[in-house]
C-alpha positions in Angstrom: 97.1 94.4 102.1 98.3 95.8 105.3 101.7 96.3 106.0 101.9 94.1 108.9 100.9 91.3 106.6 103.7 92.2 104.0 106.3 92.0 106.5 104.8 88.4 107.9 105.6 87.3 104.0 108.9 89.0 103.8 109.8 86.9 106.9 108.9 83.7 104.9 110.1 84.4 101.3 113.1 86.7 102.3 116.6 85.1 101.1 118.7 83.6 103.5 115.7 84.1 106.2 115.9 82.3 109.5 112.1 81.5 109.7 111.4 78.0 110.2 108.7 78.2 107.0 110.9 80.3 105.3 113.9 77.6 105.4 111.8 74.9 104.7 110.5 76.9 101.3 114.5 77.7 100.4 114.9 74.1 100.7 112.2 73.4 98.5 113.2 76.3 96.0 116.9 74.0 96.3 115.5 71.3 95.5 113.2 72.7 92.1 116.3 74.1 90.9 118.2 70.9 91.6 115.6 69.1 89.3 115.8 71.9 86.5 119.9 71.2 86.1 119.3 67.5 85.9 116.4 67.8 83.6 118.7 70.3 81.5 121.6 67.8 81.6 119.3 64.6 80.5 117.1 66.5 78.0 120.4 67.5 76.1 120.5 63.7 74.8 118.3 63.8 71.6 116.7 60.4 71.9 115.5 61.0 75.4 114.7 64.6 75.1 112.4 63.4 71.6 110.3 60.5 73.7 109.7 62.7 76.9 109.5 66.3 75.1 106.3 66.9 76.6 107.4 66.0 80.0 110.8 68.0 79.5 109.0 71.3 78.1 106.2 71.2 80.8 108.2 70.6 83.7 110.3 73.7 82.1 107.4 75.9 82.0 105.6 74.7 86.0 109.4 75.1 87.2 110.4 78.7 86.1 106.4 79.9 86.9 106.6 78.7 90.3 110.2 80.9 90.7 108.7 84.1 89.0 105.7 84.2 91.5 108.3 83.3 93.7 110.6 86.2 92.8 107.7 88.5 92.1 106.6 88.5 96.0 109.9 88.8 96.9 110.3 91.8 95.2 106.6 93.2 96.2 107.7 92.0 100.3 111.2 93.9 100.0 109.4 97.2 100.7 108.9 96.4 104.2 112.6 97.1 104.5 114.7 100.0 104.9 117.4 99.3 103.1 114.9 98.3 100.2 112.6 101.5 100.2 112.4 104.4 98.1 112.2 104.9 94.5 115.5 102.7 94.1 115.0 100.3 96.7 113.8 97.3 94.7 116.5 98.0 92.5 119.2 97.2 95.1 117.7 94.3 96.1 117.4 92.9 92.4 121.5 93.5 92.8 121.5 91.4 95.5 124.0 88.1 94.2 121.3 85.4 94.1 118.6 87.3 93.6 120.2 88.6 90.4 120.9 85.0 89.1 117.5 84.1 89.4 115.9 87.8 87.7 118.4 86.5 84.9 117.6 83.1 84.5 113.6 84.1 84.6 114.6 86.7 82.0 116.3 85.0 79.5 113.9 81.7 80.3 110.7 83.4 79.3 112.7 85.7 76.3 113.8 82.5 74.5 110.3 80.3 75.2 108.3 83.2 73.9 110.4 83.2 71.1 110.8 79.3 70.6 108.3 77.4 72.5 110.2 74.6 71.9 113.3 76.0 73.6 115.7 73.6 76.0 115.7 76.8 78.5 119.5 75.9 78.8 119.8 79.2 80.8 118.2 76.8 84.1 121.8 75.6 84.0 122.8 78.5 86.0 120.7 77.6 89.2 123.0 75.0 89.9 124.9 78.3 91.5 122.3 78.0 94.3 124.2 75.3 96.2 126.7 77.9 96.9 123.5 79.7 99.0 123.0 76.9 101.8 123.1 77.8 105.5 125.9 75.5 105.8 128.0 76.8 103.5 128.2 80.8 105.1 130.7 80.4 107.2 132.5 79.1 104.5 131.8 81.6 102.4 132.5 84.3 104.5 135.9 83.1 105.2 136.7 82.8 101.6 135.8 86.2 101.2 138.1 87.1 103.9 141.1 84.9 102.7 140.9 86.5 99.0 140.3 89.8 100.4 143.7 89.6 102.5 145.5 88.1 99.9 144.7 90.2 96.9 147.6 91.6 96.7 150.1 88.5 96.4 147.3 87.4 93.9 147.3 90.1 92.1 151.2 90.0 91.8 151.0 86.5 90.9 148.2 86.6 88.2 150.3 89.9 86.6 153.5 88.0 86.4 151.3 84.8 84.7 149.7 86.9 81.9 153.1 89.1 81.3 154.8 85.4 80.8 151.7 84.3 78.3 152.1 87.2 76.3 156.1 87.0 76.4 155.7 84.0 75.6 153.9 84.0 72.6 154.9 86.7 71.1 158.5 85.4 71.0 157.0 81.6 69.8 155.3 83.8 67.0 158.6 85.2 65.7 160.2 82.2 66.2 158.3 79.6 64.6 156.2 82.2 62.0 157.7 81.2 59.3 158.0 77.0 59.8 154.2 77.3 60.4 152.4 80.4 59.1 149.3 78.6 59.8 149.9 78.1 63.3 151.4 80.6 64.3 150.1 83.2 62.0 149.9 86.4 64.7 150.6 87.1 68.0 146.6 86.3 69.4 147.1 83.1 67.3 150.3 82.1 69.2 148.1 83.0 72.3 146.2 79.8 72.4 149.9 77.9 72.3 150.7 79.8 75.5 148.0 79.6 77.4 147.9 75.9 76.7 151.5 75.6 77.2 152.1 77.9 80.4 148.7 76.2 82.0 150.7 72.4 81.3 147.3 71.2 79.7 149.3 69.9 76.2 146.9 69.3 73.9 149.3 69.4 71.2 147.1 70.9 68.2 149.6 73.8 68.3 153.4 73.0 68.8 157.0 74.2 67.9 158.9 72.5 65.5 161.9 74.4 65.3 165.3 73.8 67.4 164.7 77.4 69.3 161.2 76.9 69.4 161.0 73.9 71.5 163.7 75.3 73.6 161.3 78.5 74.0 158.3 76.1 74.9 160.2 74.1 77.3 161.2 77.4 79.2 157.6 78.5 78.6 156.5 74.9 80.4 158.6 74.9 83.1 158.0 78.8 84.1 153.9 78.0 83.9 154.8 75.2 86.5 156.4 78.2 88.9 154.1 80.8 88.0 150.5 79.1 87.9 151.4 77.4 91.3 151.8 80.6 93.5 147.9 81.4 93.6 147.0 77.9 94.9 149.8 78.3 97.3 148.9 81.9 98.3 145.7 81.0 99.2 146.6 77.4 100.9 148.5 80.0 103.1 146.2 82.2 103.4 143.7 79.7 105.0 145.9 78.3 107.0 146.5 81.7 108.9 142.7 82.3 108.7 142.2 78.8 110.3 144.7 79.1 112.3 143.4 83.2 113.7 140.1 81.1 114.2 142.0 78.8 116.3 143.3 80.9 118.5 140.2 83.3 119.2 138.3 80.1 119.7 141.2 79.0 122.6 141.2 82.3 124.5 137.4 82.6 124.6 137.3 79.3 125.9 140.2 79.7 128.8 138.1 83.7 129.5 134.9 81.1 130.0 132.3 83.7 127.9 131.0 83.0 124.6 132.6 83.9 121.3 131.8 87.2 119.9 129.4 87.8 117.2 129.0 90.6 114.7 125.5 92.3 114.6 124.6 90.0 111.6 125.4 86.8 113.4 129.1 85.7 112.2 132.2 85.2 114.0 134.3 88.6 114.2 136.5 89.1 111.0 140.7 88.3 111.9 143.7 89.4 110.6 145.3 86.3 109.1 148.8 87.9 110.1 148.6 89.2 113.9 144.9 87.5 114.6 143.5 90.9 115.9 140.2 91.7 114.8 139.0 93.8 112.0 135.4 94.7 112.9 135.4 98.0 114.7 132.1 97.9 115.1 131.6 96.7 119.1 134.6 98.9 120.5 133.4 102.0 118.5 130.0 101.4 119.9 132.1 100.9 123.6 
């Protein structure tokens, strides 16, 4: 087959591609894997999985075929680019986020049905991941991106200071209450579960201090999860404000210059600094 014709298919089965045919076939990938999670949720009841088994199973088998042919010319179509050539080349495209969830799902789909027929092929669970791969979401996903990349340091900070308090925490409640409940509290990992629980306010109350000092310890332990496992929803509240706010402003002054917003070579708005606003892509002044 000649190369011409390889790259007309790349331009058709290539992920995220912006050919009309191509979209159209995402969309109908979408949609298959849409129908594989629901078909894994319902066929998990054992009454309705028993009546329909056949149905289940063979809709299982037609699913996951069409998405290794699928998957198979993606792979054989990747060539045709340069970033995908070489010896290595279709290795770096396997890496690629949701190209990798589907080589995995098609792996361990086809491992456990040649080994059980009969399997569920739970794994198709996974593919509900795919809704985070619409068109629509990008933008989104690419201000996320830059959000958690600005602040991972105040998250970083904040997630140290939450797992120093769990393990504080705990190791002091095992001490404490060791001896009133051995059985409970039994080691230091055991306690873990008591912190976590307790530091994260879910209470499920399996686990709980029956000493005098030991509830004093958990209600310290409670209140500081309260402070400490609200600062990463609060960093990153702020931290999209700012972004939304940058956005804002870039928006405003290339509306008053009259020209239309910038673009970076792959299509997306330039990347802000959620601080000062200025831009972080280098890329058109360096080529100035």
């Amino acid at each position: 087959m000649s190369r011409s014709t390889k790259r007309r298919v790349w331009r058709v089965v290539s992920p995220g591609t912006r050919d009309r045919s191509g979209q159209r076939l995402e969309t109908v990938a979408l949609v298959l894997a849409s129908l594989n999670v629901v078909a894994v949720v319902l066929q998990s009841v054992d009454s309705l999985y028993n009546e329909f088994r056949t149905l289940f199973d063979g809709f299982a088998f037609v699913s996951v075929s069409l998405f290794t042919v699928l998957f198979v010319v993606q792979l054989w179509a990747s060539g045709t680019r340069s970033e995908y050539g070489g010896s290595t080349g279709r290795l770096r495209f396997i890496k690629r986020p949701f190209v990798l969830l589907d080589f995995g799902v098609i792996v361990v789909f086809w491992a456990t049905y040649l080994a059980d027929p009969q399997t569920q092929g739970w794994v198709r669970i996974l593919w509900f991941a795919r809704v985070f791969n619409l068109p629509r979401f990008r933008r989104s996903k690419v201000r996320f991106k830059r959000v958690i990349s600005a602040q991972r340091g105040d998250l970083a900070i904040a997630f140290s200071g939450a797992a120093m308090l769990v393990l504080v925490s705990s190791t002091l409640m095992f001490f404490v209450e060791n001896r009133a409940q051995p059985e409970a509290f039994g080691s230091i990992p055991a306690a873990l579960w008591w912190g976590i629980v307790t530091l994260t306010t879910v209470g499920y109350g399996d686990v709980v201090p029956v000493t005098p000092l030991g509830k004093l310890l958990g209600g310290i332990t409670t209140i500081g999860g309260i402070a400490f496992f609200a600062l990463p929803s609060s960093i990153l509240a702020a931290g999209f404000f700012a972004e939304r706010q940058s956005e804002g402003k870039a928006s405003t002054a290339t509306e008053e210059a009259g020209t239309d917003p910038p673009k970076t070579p792959d299509g997306e708005p330039p990347r802000r600094c959620p601080h000062c606003g200025e831009s972080l892509d280098t890329t058109g002044s360096e080529q100035q």
